[in-house]
BAFI-3210 file (N, C-alpha, C; in Angstrom, 3 decimals, decimal comma, padded with zeros to 6 digits):
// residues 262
n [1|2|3|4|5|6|7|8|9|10|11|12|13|14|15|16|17|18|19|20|21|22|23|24|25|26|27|28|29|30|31|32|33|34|35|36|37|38|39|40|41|42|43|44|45|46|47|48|49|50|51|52|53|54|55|56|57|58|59|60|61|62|63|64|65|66|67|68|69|70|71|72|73|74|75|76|77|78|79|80|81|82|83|84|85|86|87|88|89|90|91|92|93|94|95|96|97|98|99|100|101|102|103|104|105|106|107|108|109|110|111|112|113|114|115|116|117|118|119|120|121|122|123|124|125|126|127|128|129|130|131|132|133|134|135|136|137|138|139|140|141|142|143|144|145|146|147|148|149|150|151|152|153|154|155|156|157|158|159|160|161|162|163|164|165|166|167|168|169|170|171|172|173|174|175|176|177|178|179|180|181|182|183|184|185|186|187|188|189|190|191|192|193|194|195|196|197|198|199|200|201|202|203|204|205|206|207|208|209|210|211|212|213|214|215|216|217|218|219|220|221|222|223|224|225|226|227|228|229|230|231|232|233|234|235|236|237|238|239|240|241|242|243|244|245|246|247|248|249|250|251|252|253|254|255|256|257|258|259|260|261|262]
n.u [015,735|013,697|013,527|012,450|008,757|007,810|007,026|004,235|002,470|000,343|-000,908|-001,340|-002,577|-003,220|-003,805|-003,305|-003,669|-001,673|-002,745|-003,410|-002,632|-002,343|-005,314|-004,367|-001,974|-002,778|-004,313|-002,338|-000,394|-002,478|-003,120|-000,702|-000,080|-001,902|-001,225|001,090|000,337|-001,039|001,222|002,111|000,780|000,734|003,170|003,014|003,110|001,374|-001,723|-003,941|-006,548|-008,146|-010,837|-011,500|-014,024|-014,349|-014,573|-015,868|-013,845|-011,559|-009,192|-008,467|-006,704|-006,386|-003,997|-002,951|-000,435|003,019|006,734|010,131|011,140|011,191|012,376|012,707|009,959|009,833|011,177|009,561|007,335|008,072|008,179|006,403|003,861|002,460|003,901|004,635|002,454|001,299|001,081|002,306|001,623|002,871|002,375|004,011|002,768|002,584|001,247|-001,572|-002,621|-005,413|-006,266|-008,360|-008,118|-005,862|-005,755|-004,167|-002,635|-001,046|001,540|002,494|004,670|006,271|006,661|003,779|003,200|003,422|002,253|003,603|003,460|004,452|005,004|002,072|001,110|-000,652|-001,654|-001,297|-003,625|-003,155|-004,693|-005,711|-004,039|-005,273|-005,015|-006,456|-008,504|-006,771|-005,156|-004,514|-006,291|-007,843|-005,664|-004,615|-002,684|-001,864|-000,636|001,071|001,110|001,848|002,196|002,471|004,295|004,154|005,282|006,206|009,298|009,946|009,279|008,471|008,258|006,636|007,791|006,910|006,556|007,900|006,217|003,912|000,503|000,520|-002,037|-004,046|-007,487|-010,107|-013,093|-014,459|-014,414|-012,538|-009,562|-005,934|-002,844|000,070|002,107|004,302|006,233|008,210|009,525|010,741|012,944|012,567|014,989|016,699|016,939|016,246|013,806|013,312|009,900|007,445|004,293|002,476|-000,762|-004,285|-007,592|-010,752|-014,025|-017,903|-020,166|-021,556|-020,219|-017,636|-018,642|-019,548|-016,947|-015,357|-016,650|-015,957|-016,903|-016,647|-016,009|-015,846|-013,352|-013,905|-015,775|-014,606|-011,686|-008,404|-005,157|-001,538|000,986|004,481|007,693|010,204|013,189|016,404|019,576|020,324|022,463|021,865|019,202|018,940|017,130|014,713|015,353|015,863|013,445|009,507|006,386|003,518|000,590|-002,125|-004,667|-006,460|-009,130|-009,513|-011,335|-009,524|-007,350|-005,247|-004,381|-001,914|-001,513|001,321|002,936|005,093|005,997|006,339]
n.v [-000,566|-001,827|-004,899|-007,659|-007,948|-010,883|-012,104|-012,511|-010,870|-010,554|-007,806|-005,905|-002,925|-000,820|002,004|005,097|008,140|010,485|012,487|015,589|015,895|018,798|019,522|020,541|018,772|016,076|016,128|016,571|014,570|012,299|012,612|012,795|009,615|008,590|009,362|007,902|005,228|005,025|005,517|003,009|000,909|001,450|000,596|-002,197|-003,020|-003,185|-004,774|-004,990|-003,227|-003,240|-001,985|-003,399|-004,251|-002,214|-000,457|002,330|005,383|003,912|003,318|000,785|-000,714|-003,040|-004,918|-006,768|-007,040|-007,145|-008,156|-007,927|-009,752|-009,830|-008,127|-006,361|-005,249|-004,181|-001,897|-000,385|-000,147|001,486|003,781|004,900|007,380|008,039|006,156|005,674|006,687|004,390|000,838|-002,163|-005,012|-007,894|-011,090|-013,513|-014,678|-018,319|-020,089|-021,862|-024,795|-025,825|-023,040|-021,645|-019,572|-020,124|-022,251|-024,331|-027,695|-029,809|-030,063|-028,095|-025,718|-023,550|-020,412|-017,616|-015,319|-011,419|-008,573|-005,379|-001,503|000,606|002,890|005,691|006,628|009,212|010,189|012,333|012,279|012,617|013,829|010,328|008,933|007,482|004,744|002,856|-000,093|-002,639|-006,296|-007,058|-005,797|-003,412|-000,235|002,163|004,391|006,336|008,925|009,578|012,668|013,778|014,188|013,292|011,249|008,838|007,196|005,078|004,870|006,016|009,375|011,738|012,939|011,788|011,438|013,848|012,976|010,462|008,675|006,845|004,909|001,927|000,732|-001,917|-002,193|-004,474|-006,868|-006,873|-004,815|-005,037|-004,048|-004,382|-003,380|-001,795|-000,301|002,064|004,097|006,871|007,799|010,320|010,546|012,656|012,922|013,230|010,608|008,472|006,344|003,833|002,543|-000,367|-001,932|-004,867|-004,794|-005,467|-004,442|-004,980|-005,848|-005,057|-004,841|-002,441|-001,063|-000,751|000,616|002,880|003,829|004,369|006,493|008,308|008,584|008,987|006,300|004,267|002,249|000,021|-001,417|-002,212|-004,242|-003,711|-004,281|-004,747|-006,320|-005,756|-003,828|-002,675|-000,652|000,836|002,968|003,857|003,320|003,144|002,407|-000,083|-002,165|-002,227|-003,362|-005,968|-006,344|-007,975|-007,048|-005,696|-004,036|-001,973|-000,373|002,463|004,134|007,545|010,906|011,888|010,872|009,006|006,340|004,256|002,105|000,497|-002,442|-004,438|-007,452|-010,031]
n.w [004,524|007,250|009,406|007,580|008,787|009,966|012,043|014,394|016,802|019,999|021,344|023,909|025,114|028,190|029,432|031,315|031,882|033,470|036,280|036,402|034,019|031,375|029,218|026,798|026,147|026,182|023,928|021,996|022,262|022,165|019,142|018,145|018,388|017,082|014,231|014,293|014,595|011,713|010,381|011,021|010,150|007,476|007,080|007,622|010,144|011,842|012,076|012,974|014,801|017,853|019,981|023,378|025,450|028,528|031,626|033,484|032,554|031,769|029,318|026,834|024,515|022,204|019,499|016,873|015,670|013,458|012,686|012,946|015,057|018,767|019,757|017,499|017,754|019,955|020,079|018,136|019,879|022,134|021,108|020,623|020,897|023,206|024,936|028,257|029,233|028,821|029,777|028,627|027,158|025,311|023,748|022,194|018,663|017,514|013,913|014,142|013,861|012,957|012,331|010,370|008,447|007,000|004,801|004,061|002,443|003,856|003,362|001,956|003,197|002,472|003,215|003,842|001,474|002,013|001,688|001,838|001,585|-000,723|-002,487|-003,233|-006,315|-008,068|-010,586|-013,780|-016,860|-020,295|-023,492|-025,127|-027,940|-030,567|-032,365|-033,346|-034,701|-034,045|-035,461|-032,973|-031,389|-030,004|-030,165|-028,325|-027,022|-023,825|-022,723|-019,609|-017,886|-015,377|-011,759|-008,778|-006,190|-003,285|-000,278|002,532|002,424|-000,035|-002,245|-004,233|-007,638|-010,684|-014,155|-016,983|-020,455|-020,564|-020,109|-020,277|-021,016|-023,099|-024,422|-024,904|-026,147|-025,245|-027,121|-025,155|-023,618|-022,071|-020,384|-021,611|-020,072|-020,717|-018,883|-018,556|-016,864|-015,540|-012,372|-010,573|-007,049|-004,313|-003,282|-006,084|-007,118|-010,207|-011,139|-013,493|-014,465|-014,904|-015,739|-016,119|-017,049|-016,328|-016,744|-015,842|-015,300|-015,246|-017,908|-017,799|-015,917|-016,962|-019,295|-018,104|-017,299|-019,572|-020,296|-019,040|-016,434|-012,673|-010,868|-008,115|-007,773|-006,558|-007,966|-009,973|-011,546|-011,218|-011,993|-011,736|-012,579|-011,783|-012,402|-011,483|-011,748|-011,280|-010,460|-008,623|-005,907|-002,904|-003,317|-004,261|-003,549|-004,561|-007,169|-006,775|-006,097|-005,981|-007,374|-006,858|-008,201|-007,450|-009,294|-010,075|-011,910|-012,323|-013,188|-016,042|-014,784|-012,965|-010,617|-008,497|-006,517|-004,981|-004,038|-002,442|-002,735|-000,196]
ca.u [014,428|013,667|014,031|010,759|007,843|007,092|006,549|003,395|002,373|-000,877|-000,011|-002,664|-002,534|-003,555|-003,143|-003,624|-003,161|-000,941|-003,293|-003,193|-002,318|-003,170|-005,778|-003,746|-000,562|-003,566|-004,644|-001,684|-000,090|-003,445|-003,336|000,513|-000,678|-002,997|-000,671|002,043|-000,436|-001,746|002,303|002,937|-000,002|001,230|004,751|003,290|003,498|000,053|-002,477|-005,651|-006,194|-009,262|-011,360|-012,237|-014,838|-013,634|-014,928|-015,967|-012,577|-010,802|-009,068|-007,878|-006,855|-005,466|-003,162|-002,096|001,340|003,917|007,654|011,002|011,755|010,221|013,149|011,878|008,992|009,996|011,571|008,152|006,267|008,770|008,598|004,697|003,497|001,931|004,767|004,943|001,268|000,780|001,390|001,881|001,660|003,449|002,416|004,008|001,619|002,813|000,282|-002,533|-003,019|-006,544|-006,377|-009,296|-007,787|-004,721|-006,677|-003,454|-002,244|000,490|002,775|002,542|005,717|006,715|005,915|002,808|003,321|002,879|002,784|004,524|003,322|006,046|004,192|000,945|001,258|-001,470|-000,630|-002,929|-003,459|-003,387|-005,651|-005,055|-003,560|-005,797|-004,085|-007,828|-008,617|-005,347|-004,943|-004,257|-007,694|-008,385|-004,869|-004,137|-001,574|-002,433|000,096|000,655|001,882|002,616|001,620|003,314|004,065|004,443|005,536|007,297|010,520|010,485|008,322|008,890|007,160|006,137|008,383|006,273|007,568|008,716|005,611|002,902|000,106|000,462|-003,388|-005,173|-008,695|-010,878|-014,370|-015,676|-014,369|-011,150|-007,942|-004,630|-001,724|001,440|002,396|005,893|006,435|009,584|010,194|011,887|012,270|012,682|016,511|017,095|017,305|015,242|013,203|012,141|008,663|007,371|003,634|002,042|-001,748|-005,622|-008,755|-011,628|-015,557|-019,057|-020,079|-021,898|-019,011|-016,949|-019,510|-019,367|-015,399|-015,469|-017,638|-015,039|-017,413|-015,983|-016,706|-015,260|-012,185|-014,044|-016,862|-013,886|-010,384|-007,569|-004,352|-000,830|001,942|005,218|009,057|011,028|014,461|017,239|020,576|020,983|022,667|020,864|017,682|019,036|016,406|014,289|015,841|015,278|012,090|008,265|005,950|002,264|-000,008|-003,524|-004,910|-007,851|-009,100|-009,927|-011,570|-008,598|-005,907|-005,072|-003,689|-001,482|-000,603|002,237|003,142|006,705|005,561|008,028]
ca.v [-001,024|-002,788|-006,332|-008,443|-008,298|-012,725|-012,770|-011,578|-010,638|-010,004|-006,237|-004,855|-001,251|000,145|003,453|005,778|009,529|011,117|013,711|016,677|016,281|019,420|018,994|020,392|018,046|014,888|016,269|016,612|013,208|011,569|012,782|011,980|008,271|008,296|009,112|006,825|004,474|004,964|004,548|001,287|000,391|001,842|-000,249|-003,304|-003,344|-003,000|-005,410|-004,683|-002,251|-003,393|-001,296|-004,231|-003,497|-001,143|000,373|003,965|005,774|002,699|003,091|000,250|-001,273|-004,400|-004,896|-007,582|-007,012|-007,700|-007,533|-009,200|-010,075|-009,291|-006,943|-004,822|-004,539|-003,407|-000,516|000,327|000,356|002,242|005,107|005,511|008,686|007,482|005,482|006,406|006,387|002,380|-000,966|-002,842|-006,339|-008,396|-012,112|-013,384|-015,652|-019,078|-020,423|-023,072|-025,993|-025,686|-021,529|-021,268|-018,457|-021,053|-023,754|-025,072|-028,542|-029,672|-030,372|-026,429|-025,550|-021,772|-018,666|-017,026|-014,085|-010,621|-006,885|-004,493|-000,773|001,213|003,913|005,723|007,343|009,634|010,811|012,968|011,573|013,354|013,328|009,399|008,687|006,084|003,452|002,210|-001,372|-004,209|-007,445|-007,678|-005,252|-001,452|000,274|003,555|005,090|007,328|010,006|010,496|014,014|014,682|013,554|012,763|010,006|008,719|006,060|004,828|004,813|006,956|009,862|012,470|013,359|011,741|012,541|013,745|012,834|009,398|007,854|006,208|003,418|001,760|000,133|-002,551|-002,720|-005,731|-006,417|-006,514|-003,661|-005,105|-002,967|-004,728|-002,425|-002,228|000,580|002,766|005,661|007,496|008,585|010,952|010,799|014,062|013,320|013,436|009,421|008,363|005,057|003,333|001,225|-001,116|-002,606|-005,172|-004,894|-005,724|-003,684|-005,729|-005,501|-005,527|-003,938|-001,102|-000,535|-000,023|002,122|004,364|004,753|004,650|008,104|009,494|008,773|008,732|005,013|003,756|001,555|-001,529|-002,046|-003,026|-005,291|-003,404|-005,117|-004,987|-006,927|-003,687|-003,877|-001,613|-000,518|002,363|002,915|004,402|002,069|003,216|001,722|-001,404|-003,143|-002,145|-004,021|-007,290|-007,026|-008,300|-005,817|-005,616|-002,384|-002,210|000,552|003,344|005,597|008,811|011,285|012,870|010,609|006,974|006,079|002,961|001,862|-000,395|-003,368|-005,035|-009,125|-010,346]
ca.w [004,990|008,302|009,343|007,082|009,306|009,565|013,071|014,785|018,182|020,281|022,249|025,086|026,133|029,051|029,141|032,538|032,079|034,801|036,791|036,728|032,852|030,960|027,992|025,167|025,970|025,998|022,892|021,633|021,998|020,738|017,726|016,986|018,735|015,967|013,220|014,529|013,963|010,536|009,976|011,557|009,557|005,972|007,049|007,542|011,037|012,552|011,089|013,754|016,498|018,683|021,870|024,368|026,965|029,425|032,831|033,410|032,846|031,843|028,274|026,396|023,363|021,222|018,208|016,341|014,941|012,863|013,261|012,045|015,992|019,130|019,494|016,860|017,888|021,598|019,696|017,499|020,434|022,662|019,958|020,218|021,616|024,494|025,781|029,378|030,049|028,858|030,368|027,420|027,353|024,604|023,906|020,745|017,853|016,072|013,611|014,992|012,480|013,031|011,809|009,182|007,319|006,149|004,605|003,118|002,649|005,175|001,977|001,303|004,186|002,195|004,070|003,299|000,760|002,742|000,525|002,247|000,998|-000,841|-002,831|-004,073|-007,393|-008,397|-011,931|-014,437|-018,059|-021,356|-024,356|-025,825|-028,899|-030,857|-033,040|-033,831|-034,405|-035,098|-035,202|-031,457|-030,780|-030,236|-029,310|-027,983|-025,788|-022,977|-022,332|-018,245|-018,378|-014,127|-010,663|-007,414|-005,617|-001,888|000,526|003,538|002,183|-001,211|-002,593|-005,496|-008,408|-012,001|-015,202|-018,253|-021,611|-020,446|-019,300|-021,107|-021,047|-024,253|-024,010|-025,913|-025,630|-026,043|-027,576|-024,022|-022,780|-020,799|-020,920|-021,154|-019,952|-020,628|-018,343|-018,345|-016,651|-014,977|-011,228|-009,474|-006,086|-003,845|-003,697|-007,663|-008,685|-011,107|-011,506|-014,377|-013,787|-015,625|-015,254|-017,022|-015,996|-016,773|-016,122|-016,577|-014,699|-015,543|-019,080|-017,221|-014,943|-017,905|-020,163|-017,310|-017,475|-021,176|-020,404|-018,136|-014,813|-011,310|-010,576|-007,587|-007,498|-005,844|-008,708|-010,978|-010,989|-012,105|-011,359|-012,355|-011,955|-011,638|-012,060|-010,732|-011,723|-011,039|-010,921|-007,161|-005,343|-001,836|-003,758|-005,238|-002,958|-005,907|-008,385|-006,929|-005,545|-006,709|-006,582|-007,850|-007,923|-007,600|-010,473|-009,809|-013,095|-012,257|-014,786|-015,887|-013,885|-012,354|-009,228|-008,885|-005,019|-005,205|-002,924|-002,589|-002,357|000,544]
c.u [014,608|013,508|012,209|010,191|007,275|006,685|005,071|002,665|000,953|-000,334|-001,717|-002,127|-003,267|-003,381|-004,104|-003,120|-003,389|-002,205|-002,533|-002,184|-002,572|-003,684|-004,823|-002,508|-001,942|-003,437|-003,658|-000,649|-001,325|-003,419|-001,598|000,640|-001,264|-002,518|000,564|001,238|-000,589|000,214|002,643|001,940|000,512|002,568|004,681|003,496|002,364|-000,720|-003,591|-005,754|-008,000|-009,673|-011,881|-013,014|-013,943|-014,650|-015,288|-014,291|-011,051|-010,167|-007,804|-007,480|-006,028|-005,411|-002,774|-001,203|002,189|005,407|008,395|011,638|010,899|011,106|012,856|010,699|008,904|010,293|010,245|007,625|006,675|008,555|007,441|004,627|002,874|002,611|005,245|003,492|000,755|001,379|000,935|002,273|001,723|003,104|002,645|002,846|002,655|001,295|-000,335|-002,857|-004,085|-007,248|-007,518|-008,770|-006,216|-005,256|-005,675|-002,856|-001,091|001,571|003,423|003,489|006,445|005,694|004,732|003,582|002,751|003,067|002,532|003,848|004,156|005,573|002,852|001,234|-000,204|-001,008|-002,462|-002,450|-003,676|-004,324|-004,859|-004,620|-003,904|-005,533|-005,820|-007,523|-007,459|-005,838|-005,048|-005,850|-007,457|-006,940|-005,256|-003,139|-001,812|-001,090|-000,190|001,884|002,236|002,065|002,546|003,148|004,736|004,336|006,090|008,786|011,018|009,558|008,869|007,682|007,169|007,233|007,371|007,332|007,751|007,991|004,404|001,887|-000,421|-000,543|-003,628|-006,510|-009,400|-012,076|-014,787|-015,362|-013,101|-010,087|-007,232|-003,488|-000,510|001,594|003,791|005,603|007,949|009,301|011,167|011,765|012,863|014,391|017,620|017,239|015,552|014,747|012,438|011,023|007,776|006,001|002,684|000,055|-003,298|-006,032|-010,228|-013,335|-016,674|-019,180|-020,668|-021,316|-017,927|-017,531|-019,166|-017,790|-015,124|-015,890|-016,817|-016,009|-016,278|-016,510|-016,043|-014,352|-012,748|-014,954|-016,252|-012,685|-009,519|-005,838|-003,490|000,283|003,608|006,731|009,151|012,345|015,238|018,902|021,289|021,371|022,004|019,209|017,789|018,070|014,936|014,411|015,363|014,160|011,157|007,445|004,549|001,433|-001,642|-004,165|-006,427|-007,884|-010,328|-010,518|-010,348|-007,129|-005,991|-004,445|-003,208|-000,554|000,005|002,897|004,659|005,703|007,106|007,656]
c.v [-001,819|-004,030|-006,549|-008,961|-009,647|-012,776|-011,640|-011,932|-009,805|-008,946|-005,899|-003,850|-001,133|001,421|004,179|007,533|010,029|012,450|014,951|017,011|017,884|019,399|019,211|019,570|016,687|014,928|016,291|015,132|011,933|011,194|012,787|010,508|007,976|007,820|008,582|005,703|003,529|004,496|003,407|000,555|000,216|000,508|-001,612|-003,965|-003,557|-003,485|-004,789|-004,189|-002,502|-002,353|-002,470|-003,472|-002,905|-000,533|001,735|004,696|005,147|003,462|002,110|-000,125|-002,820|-004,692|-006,232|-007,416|-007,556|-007,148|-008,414|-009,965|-008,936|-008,244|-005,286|-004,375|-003,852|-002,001|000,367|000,874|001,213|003,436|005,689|006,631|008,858|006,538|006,433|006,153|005,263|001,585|-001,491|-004,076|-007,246|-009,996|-012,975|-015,081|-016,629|-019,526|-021,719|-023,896|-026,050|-024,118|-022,323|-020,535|-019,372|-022,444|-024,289|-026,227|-028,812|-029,842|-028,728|-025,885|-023,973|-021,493|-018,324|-015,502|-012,556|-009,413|-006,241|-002,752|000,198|002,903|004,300|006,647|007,981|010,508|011,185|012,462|012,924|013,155|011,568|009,565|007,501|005,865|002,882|000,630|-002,027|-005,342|-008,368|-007,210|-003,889|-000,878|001,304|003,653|006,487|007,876|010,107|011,401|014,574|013,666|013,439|011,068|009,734|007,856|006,240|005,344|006,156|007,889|010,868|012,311|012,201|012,213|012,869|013,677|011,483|008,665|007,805|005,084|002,981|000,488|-000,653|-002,720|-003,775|-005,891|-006,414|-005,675|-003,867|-004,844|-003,833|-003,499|-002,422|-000,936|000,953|003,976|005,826|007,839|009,220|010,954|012,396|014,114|013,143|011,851|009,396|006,569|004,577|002,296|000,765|-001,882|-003,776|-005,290|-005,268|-005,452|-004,131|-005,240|-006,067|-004,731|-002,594|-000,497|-000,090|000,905|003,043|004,951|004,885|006,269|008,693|009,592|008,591|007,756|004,447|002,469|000,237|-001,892|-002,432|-003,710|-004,807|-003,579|-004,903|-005,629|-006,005|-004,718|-002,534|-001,106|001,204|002,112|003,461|003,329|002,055|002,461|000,627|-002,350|-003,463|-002,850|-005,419|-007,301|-007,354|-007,588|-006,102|-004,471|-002,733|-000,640|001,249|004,295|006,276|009,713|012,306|012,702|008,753|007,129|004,806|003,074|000,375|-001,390|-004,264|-006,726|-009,465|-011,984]
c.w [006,272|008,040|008,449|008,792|009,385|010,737|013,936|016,007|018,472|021,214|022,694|024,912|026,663|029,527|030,397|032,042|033,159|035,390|036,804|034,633|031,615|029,465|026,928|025,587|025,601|024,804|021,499|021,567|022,099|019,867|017,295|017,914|017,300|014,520|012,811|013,767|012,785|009,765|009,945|010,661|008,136|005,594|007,153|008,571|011,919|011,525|011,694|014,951|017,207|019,694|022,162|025,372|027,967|030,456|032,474|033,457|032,597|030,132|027,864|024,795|022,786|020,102|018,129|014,823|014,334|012,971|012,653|013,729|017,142|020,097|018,882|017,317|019,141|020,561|018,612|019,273|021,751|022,011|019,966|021,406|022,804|025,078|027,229|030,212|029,615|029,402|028,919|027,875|025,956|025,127|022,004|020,377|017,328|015,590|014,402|013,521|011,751|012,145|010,568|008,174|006,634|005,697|003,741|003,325|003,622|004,391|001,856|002,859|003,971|003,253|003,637|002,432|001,597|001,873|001,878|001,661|000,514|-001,858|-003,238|-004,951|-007,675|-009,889|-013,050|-016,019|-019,276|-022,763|-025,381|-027,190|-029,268|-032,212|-033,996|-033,769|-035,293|-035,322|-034,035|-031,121|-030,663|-029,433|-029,318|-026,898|-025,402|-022,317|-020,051|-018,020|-016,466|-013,294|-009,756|-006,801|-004,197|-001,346|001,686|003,716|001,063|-001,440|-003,436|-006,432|-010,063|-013,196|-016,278|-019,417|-021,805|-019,660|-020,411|-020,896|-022,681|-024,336|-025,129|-025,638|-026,125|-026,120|-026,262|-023,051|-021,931|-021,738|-020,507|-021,393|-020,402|-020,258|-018,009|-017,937|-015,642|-013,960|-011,201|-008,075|-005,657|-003,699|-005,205|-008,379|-009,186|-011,123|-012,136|-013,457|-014,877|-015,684|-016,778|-016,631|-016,933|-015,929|-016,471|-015,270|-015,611|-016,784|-018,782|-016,787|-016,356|-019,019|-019,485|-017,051|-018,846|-021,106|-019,550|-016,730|-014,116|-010,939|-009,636|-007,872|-007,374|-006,415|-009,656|-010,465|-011,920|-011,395|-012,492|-011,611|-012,587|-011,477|-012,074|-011,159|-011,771|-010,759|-009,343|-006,725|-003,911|-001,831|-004,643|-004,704|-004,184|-006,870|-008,191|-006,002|-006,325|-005,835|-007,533|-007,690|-008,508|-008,500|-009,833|-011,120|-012,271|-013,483|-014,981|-014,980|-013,825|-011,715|-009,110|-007,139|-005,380|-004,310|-002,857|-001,973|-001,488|001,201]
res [x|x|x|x|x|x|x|x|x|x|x|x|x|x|x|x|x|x|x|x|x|x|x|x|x|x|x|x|x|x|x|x|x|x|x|x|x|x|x|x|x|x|x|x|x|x|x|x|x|x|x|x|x|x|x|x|x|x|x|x|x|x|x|x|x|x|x|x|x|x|x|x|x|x|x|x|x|x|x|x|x|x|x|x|x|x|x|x|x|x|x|x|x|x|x|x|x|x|x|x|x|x|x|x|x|x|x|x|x|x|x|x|x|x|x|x|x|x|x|x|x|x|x|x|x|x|x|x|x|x|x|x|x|x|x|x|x|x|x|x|x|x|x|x|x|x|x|x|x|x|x|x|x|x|x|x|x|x|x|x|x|x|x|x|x|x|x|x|x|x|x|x|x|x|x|x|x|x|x|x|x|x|x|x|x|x|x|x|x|x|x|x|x|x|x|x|x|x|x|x|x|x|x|x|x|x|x|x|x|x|x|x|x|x|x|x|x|x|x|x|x|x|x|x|x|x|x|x|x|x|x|x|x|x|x|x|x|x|x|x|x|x|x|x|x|x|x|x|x|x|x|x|x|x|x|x|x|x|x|x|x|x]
***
């Protein structure tokens, strides 16, 4: 993995295309501009890409960035697809005392906590297996029988067999998780994962996933807190990291994007 992203920098572009350019090369390093981008973004590296006012003919823009040194980040922004036709202009950030968005005591001297994005799992579920009502409250365990998964760093598929959410439900409708399932990635290791999670909302918002609706993601709070472990040694970074995953049900699946806390 690259150096931790802590330090962060305000970046102009100005960008001039050479005359006499012809459209499909423009068009063509645009659109892998674009999806440079959406990388540096995924990595943790690109927080906010602005358009400032601009002239007839003028095109600009501004980023504020993240980087482990303002080293690295010469070499990000050397690599972008439009290097050649920008003037970039690099001015690095420390915090202001005054910042609003850090309303923390002056005692409080740690780092801020930053997630990192490391995969999205999309995985399809199988008919549950219900336990009925315990002691603890309403179990079942939900079979996830496939799916893929994708990141920065790793991507591969789902094992079936060796994945499960072994669920409690409670009288008001909130799911506690205890989530296991198996990876593979695309070069054959394997990684157990581990989540412990709660799915909680409004009682309407959960009637309607109770019924197998398609209910968007952002009318509930489904949150887990994810270990990680494997046996590759190329991915021991795994082992000791903290990682939490934000949960989506699908009818017929769940999606779990996963964050490395650094």
């Amino acid at each position: 993995m690259s150096e931790e992203p802590t330090m962060e920098f305000l970046v102009g572009f100005d960008v001039t295309i050479p005359d006499g350019t012809p459209e499909s090369e423009i068009k063509e390093r645009v659109g892998a501009e674009a999806s440079a981008a959406a990388a540096l973004a995924r990595q943790g590296h690109l927080v906010r890409l602005w358009s400032p006012p601009v002239g007839p003919g003028e095109s600009k823009a501004v980023g504020l960035y993240r980087a482990g040194s303002e080293a690295e980040l010469d070499g990000l922004l050397g690599a972008l697809p439009l290097n050649g036709w920008m003037q970039i202009t690099v001015t690095p950030l420390e915090p202001h005392p005054n910042d609003p968005t850090s309303p923390r005591p002056s005692s409080f001297q740690l780092p801020d906590p930053r997630l990192t994005p490391i995969y999205r799992l999309e995985a399809t579920l199988g008919e549950p297996i219900d336990l009925g009502d315990t002691d603890h409250g309403h179990r079942r365990i939900v079979p996830l029988t496939g799916g893929i998964f994708a990141g920065p760093a790793i991507s591969g598929k789902l094992l079936p067999g060796a994945s499960a959410d072994w669920q409690t439900g409670l009288p008001d409708g909130t799911a506690i998780g205890d989530i296991r399932y198996t990876l593979q990635t695309e070069g054959g290791d394997v990684l157990y994962v581990q989540g412990r999670g709660v799915r909680h909302g409004s009682a309407d918002v959960l009637a309607r996933l109770a019924r197998g609706e398609d209910v968007d993601a952002s009318e509930y709070t489904f949150r887990t807190s994810t270990h990680i472990e494997t046996a590759a040694p190329h991915l021991d970074w795994l082992n000791k990291g903290v990682f939490v995953s934000v949960g989506g049900r699908q009818p017929g699946g769940v999606i779990y994007e996963t964050y490395l806390v650094q």
